[in-house]
Gaussian input, Z-matrix of N, CA and C with variables (Angstrom, degrees):
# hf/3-21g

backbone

0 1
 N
 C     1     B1
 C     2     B2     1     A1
 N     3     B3     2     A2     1     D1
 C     4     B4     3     A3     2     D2
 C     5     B5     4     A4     3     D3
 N     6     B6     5     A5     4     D4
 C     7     B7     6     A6     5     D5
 C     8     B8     7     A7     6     D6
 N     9     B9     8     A8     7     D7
 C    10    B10     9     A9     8     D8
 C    11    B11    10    A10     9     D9
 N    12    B12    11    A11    10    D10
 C    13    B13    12    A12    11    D11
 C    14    B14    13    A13    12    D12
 N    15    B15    14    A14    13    D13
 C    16    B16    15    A15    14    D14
 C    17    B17    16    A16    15    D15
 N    18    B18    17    A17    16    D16
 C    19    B19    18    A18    17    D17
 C    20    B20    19    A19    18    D18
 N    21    B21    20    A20    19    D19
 C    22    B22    21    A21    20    D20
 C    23    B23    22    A22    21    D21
 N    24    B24    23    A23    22    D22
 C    25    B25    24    A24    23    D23
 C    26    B26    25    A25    24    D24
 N    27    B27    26    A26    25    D25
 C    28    B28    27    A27    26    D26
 C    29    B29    28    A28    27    D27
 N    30    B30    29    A29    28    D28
 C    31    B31    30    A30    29    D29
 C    32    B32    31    A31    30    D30
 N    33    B33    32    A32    31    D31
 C    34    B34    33    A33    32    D32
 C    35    B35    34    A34    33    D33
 N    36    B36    35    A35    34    D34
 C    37    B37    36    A36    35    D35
 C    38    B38    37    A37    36    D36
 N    39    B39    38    A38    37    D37
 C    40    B40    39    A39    38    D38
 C    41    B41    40    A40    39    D39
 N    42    B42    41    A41    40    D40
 C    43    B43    42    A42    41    D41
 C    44    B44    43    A43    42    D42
 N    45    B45    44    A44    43    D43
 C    46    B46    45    A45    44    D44
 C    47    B47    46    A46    45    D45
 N    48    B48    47    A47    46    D46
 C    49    B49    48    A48    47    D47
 C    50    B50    49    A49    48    D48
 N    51    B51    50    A50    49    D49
 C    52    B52    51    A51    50    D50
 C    53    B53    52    A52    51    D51
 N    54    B54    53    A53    52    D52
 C    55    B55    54    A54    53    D53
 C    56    B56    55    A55    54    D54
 N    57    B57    56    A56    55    D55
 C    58    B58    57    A57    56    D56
 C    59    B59    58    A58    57    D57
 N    60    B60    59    A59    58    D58
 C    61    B61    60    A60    59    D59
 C    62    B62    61    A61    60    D60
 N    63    B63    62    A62    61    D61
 C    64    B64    63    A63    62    D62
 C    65    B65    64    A64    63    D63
 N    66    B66    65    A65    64    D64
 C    67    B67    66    A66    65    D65
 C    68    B68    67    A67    66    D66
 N    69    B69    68    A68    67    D67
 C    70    B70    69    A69    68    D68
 C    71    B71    70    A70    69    D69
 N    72    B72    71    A71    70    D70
 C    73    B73    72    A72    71    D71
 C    74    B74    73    A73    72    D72
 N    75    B75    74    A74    73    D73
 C    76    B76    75    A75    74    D74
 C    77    B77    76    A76    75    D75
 N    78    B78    77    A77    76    D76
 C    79    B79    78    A78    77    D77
 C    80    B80    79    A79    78    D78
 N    81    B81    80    A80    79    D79
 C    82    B82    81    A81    80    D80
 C    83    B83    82    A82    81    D81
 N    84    B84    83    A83    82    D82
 C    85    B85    84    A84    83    D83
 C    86    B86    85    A85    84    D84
 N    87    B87    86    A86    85    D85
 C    88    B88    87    A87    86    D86
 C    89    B89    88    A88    87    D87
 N    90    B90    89    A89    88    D88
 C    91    B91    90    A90    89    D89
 C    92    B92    91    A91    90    D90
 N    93    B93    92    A92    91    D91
 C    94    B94    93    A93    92    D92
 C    95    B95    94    A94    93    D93
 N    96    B96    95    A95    94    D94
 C    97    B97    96    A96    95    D95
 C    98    B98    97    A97    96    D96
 N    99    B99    98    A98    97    D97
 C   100   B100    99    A99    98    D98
 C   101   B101   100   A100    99    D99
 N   102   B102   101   A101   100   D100
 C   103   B103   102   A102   101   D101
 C   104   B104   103   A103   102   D102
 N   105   B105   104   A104   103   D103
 C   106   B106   105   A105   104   D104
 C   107   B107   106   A106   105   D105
 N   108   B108   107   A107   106   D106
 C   109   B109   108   A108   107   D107
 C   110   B110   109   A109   108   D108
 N   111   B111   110   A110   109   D109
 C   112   B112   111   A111   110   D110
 C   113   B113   112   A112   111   D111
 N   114   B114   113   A113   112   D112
 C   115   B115   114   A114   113   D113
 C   116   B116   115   A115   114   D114
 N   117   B117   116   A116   115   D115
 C   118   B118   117   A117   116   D116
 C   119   B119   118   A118   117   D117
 N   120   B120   119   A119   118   D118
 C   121   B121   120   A120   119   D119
 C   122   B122   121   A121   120   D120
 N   123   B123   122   A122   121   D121
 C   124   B124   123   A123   122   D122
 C   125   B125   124   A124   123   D123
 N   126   B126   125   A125   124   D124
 C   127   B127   126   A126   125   D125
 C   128   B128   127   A127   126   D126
 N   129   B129   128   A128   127   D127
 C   130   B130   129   A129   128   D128
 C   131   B131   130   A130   129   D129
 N   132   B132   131   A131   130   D130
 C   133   B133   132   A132   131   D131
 C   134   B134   133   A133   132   D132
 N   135   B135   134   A134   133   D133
 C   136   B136   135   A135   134   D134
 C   137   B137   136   A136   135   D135
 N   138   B138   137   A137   136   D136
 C   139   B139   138   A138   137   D137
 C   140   B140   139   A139   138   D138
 N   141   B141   140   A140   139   D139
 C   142   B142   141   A141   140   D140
 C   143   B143   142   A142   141   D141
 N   144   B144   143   A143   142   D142
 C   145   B145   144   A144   143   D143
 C   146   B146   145   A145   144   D144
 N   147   B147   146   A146   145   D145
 C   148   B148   147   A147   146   D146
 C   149   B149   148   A148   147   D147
 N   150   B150   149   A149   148   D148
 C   151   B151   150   A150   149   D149
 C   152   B152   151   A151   150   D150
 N   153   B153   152   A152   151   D151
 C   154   B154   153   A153   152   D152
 C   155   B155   154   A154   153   D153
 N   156   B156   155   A155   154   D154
 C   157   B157   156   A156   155   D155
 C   158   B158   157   A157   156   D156
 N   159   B159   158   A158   157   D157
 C   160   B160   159   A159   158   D158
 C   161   B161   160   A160   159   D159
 N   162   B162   161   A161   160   D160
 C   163   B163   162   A162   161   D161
 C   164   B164   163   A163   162   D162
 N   165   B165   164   A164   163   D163
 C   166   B166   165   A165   164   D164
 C   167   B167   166   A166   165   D165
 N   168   B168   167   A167   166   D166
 C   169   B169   168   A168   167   D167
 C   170   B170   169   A169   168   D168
 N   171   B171   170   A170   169   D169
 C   172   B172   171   A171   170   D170
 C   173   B173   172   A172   171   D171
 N   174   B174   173   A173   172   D172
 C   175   B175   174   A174   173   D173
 C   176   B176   175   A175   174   D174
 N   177   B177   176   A176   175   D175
 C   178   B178   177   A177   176   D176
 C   179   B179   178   A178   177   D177
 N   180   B180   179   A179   178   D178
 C   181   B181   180   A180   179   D179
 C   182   B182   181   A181   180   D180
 N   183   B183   182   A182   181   D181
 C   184   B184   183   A183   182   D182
 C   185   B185   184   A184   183   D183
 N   186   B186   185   A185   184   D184
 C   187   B187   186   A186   185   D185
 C   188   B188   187   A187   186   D186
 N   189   B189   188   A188   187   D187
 C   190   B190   189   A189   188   D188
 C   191   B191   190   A190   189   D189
 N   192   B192   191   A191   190   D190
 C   193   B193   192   A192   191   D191
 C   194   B194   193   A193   192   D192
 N   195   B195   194   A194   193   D193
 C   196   B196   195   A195   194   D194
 C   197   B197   196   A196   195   D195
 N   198   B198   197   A197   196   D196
 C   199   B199   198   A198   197   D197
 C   200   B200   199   A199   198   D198
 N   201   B201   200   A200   199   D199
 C   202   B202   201   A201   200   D200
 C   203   B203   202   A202   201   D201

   B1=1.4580
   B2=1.5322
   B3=1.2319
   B4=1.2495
   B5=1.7956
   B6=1.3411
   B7=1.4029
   B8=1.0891
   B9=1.2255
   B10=1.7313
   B11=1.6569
   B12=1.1152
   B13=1.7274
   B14=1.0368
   B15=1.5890
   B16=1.7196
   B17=1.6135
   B18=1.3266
   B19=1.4753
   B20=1.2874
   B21=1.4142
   B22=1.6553
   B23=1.6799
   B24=1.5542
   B25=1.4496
   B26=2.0364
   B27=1.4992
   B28=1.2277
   B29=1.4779
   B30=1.6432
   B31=1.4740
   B32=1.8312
   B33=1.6839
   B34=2.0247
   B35=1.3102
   B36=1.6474
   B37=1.4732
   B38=1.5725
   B39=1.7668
   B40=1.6130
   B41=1.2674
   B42=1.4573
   B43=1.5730
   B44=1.5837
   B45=1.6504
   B46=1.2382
   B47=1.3073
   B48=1.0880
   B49=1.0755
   B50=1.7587
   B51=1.3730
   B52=2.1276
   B53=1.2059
   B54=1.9008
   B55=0.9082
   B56=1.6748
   B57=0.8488
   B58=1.8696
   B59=1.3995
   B60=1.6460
   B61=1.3420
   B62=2.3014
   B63=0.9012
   B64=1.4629
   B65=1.9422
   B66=1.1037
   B67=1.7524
   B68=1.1629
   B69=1.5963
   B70=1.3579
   B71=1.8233
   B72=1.2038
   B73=1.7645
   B74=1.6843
   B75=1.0328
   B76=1.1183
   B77=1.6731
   B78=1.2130
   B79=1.9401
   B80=1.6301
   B81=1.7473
   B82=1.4886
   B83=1.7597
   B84=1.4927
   B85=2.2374
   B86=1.5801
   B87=1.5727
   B88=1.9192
   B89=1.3944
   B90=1.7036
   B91=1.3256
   B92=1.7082
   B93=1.5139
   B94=1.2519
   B95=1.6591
   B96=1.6617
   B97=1.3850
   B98=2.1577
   B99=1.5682
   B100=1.1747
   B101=1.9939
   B102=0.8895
   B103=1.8215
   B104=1.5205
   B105=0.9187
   B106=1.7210
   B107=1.9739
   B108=1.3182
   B109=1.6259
   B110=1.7464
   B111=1.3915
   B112=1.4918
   B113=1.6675
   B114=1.8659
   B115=1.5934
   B116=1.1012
   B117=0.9296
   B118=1.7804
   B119=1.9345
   B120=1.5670
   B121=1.4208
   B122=1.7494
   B123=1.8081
   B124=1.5344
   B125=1.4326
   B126=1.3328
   B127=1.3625
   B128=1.9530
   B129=1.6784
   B130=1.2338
   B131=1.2620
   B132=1.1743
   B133=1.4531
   B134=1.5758
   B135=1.4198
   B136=1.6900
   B137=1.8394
   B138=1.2583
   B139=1.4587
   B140=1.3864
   B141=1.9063
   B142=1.7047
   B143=1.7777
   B144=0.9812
   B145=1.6278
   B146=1.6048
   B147=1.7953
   B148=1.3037
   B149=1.6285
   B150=1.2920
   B151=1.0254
   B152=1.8167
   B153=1.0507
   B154=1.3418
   B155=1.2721
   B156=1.3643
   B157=1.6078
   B158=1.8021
   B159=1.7497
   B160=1.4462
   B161=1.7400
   B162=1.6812
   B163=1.4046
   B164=1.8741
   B165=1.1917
   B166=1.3816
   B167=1.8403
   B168=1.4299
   B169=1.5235
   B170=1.2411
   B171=1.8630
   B172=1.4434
   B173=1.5506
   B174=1.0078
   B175=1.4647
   B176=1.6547
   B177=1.5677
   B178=1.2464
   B179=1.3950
   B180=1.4950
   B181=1.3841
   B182=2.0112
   B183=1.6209
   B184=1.8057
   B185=1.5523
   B186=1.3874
   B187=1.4621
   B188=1.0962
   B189=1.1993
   B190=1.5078
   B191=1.6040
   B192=1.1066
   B193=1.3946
   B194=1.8542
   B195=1.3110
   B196=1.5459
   B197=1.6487
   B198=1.0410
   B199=1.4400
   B200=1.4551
   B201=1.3622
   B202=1.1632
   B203=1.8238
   A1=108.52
   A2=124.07
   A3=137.04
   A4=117.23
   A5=126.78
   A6=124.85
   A7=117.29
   A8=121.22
   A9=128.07
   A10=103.17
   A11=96.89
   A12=98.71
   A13=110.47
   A14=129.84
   A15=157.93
   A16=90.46
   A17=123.08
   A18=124.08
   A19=100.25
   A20=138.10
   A21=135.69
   A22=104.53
   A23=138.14
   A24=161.51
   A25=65.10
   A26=129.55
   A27=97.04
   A28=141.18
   A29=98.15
   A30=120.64
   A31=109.17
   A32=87.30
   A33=79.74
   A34=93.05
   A35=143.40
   A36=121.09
   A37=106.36
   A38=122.76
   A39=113.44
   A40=110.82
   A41=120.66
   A42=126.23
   A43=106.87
   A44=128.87
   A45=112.24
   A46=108.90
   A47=141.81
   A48=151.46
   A49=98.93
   A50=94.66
   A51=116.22
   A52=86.27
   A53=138.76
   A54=134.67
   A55=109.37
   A56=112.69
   A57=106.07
   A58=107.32
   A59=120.35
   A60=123.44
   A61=106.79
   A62=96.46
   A63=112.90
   A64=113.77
   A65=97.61
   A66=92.36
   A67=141.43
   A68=114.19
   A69=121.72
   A70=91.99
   A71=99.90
   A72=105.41
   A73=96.43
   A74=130.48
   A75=139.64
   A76=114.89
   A77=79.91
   A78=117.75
   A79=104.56
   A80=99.32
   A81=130.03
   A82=105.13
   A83=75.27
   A84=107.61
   A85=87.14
   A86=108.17
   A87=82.19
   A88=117.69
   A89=112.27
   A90=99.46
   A91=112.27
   A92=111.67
   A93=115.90
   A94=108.98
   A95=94.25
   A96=82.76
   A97=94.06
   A98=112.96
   A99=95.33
   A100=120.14
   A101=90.04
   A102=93.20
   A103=113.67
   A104=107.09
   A105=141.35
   A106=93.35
   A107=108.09
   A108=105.38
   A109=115.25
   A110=92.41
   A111=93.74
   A112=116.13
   A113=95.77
   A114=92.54
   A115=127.00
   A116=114.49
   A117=126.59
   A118=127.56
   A119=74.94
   A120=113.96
   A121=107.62
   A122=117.77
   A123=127.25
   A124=107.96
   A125=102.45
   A126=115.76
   A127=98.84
   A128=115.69
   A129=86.79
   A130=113.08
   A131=103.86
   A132=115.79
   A133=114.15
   A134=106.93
   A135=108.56
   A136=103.59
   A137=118.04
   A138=124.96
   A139=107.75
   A140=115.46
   A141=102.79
   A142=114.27
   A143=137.46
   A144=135.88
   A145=108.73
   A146=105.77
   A147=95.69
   A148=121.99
   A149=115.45
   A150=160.96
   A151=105.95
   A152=122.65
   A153=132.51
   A154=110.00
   A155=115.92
   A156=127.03
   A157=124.95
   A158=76.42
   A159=98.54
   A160=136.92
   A161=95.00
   A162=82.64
   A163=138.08
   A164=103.65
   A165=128.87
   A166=87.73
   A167=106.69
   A168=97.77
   A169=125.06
   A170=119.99
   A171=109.96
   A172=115.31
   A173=123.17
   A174=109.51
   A175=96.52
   A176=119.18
   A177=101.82
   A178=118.99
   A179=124.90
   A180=117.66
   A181=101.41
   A182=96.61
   A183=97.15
   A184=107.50
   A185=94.62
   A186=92.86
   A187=130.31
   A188=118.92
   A189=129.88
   A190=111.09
   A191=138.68
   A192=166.89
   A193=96.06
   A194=118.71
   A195=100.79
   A196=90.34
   A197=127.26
   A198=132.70
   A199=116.53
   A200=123.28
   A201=121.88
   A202=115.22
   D1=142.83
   D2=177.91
   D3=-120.40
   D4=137.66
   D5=165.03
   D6=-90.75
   D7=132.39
   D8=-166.86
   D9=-97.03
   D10=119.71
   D11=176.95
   D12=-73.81
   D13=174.51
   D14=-152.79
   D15=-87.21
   D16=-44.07
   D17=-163.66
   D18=-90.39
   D19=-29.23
   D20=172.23
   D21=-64.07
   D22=-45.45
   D23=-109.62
   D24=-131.74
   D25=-73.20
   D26=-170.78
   D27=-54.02
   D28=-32.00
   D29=178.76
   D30=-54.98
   D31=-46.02
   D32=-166.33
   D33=-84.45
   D34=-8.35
   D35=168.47
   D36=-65.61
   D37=-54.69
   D38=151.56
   D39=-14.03
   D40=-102.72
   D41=-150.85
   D42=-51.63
   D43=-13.15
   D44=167.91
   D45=-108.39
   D46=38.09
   D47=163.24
   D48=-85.01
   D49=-61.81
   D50=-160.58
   D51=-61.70
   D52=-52.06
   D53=-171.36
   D54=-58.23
   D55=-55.96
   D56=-174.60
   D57=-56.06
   D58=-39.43
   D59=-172.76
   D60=-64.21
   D61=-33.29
   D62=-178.95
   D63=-93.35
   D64=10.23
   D65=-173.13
   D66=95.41
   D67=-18.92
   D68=-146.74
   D69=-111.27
   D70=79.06
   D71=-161.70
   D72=-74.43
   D73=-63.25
   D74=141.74
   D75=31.84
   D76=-81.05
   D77=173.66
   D78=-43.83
   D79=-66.82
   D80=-172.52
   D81=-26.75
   D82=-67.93
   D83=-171.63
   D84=-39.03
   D85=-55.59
   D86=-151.64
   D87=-88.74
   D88=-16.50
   D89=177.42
   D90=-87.92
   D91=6.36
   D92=-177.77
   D93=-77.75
   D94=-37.35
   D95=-160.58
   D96=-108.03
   D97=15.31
   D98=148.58
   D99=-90.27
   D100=-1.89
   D101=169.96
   D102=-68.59
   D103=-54.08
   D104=167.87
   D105=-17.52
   D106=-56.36
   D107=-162.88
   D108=-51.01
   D109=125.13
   D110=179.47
   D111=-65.79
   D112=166.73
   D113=-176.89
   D114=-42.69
   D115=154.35
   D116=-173.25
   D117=9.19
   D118=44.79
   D119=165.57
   D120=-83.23
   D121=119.04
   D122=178.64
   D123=-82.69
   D124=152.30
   D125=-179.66
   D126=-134.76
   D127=158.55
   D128=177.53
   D129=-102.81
   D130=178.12
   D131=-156.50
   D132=-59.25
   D133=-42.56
   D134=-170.94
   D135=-76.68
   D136=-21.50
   D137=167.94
   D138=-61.20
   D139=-73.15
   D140=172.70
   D141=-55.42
   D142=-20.27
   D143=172.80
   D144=-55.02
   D145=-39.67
   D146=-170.93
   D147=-106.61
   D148=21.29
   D149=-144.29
   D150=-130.68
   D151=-67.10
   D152=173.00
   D153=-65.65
   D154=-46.68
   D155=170.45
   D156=-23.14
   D157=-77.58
   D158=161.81
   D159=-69.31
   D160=-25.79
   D161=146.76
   D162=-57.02
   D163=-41.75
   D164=-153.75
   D165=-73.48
   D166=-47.93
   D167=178.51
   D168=-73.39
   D169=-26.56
   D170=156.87
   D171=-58.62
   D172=-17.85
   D173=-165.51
   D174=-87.34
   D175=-32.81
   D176=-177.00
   D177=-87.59
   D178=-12.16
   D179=-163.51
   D180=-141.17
   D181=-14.42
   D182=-161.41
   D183=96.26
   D184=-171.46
   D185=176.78
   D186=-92.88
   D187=8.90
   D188=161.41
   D189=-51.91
   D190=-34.18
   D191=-114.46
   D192=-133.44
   D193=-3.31
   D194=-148.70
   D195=-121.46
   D196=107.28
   D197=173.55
   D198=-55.99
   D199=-47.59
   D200=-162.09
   D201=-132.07

């Protein structure tokens, strides 16, 4: 299990923001409502792994970039 910090929880409210603005509602739902987790509230680990992932590839390419 991992705790998701205030600055990760801002990033994926970002990336589901761009996602709803662009279509990909889909996208929106999950990083919307992984922002959602209260303070030092755990998530597990292979969920934030795949989660960060796909952050890391919107940030480098968008969502073109996002496998899963």
């Amino acid at each position: 299990m991992i705790t998701v910090t205030e600055h990760e929880k801002m990033e994926w409210s970002r990336m589901a923001h761009d996602a709803y603005s662009k279509g990909f509602n889909s996208m929106g739902h999950r990083y919307s409502m992984a922002a959602t987790l209260r303070i030092g509230e755990q998530m597990r680990t292979d969920v934030f792994d795949t989660l960060q992932r796909n952050y890391r590839n919107w940030l480098i390419g968008g969502f073109n970039y996002i496998l899963d």
